[in-house]
C-alpha positions, 0 to 999 in steps of 0.5 A, a space after each residue: 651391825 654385829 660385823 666380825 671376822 666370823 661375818 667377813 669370812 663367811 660372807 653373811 650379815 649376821 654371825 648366826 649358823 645353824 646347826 647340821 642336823 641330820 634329815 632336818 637341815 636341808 634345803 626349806 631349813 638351811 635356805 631360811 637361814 641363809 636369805 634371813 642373812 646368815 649360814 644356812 648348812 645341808 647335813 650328810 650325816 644321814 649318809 644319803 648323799 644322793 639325797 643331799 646332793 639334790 638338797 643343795 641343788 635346791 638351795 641353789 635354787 631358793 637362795 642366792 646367799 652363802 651356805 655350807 655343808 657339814 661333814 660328821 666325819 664318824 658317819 662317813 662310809 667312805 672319805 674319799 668319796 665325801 671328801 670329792 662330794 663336797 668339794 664338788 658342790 661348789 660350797 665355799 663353807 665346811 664344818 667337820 665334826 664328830 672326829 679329828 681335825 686333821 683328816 680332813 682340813 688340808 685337802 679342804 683348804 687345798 681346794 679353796 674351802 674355809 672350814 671351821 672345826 667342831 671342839 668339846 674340849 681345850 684339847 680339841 680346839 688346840 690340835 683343831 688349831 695346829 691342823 690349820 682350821 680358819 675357825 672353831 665352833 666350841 660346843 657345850 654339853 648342854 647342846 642337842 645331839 652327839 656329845 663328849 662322853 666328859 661334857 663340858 658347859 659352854 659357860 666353862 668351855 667357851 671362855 677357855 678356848 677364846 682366852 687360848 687361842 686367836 681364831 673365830 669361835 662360834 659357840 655352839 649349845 645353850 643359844 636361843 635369843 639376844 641375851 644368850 648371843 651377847 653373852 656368848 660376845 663378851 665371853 670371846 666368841 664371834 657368832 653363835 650356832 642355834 640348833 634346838 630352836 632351829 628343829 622348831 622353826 617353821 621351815 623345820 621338816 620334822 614331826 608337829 609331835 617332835 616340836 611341841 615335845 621342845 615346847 612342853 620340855 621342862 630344863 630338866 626334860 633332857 637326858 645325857 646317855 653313852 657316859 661309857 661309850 662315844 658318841 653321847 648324845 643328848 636328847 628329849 626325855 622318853 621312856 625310850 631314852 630314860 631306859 637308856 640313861 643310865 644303862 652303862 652296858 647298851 651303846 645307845 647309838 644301837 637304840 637309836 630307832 626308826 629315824 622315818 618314824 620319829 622324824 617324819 611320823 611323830 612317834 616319839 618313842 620310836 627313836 631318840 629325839 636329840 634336843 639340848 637343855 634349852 628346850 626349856 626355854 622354847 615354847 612356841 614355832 616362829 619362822 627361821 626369819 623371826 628367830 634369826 633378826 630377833 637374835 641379833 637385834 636382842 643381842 645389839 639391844 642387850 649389849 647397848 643395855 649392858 654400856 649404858 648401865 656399866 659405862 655411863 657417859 
């Protein structure tokens, strides 16, 4: 059993959590995970918080297992307000993202919640610490979605931050299957998030055009755009966001598009579909229950493997 502190402090089975993707990790996707034994999460980086607050309402309905929110603080309106939010939903688990660790750790942990930090860079993971996190999730330049402007490969990063310092770490971007799990173990993390693979589950809400992007999606069909501003961001590769890539006047978070019309429509060029390098290795939708069991026991296998052929009896 792939039991660690990660597990005991979250309250799962199995050291997985998905990533929070905005209008994609709601309540058929993140309760999925959570009864498939590991951390369903409901994003508010979409800002609408009504809508959310009736998404975690559901989960309480489709699952009796934890689950967290995300709070992706650059697309907060008002602190105050989503501080009271989450703490009001009953949730146990939070991770914050997209800013500083210091804004919100306290007043979270005042109330009883474990939060865990999302880090691009040794630097983040050190004052993520001294806010007092209970964890980080450390992520590589090569994950989907909202980046460092300086990216970092998780091969590189990850190693760095578990070798520095003595707290959980999830590592987040490049994560797929039990080979890539048990790799992220021997570099020191105690779970893994999966995000790209997650967008193409089954429960996943988005657009069958989106999913079968992943699927076509060569390792090299993604682009790195906003080198010059922050957020970046990283995201399939269209004539949209290849007019974008190396664009060092346009903020590209201006272009991001009509969110319905990609997301739920299935127009690719109508906004920026996030998606990290390992689409190159997706090629097929399986259900959340599928993806979650078959990377944890490929990663028990895979390290049962590695002991035998280095550490023979």
């Amino acid at each position: 059993m792939l039991t660690n502190r990660v597990t005991e402090l979250l309250g799962i089975d199995i050291p997985i959590i998905q990533a929070p993707m905005g209008w994609i990790a709601r309540s058929p996707l993140a309760s999925a995970v959570s009864n498939a034994g590991a951390m369903g999460i409901i994003e508010t980086s979409s800002g609408e918080l009504d809508v959310i607050r009736e998404e975690i309402a559901k989960m309480k309905d489709l699952t009796d297992k934890p689950f967290g929110v995300n709070i992706a603080q650059a697309f907060v309106a008002d602190p105050t307000v989503i501080i009271d939010f989450v703490i009001a939903q009953g949730v146990r688990f939070v991770s914050t993202s997209a800013g500083s660790p210091t804004k919100y750790t306290a007043q979270l942990k005042d109330a009883g919640l474990t939060v865990f930090h999302v880090v691009p860079t040794l630097r983040a993971a050190a004052k993520a610490v001294e806010a007092g996190v209970d964890g980080l999730i450390v992520e590589g330049g090569e994950g989907g979605g909202f980046k460092n402007p300086r990216p970092v490969s998780t091969m590189v990063l990850l190693p760095m931050v578990t070798q520095e310092f003595d707290v959980p770490v999830i590592a987040a971007g490049g994560f797929l299957d039990g080979p890539t799990m048990a790799a992220a173990l021997a570099l020191g993390a105690e779970g893994i998030q999966l995000g790209t693979v997650m967008v193409t589950a089954a429960e996943s809400p988005i657009h069958p055009n989106w999913k079968q992007a992943i699927f076509d999606a060569a390792e090299t069909d993604t682009v790195f755009l906003n080198s010059h501003a922050s957020p970046a961001l990283r995201a399939l590769r269209t004539e949209r966001t290849s007019a974008l890539e190396f664009d060092s006047e346009r903020n590209a978070m201006s272009a991001f598009g009509n969110v319905t019309d990609l997301y739920f429509g299935g127009d690719l060029e109508a906004g920026i579909a996030l998606s990290g390098q390992v689409a190159g290795r997706i090629h097929e939708s399986r259900p959340v229950a599928d993806i979650i069991s078959s990377c944890a026991e490929g990663c028990e296998a895979t390290l049962a493997a590695l002991a035998a052929r280095y550490l023979p009896a």
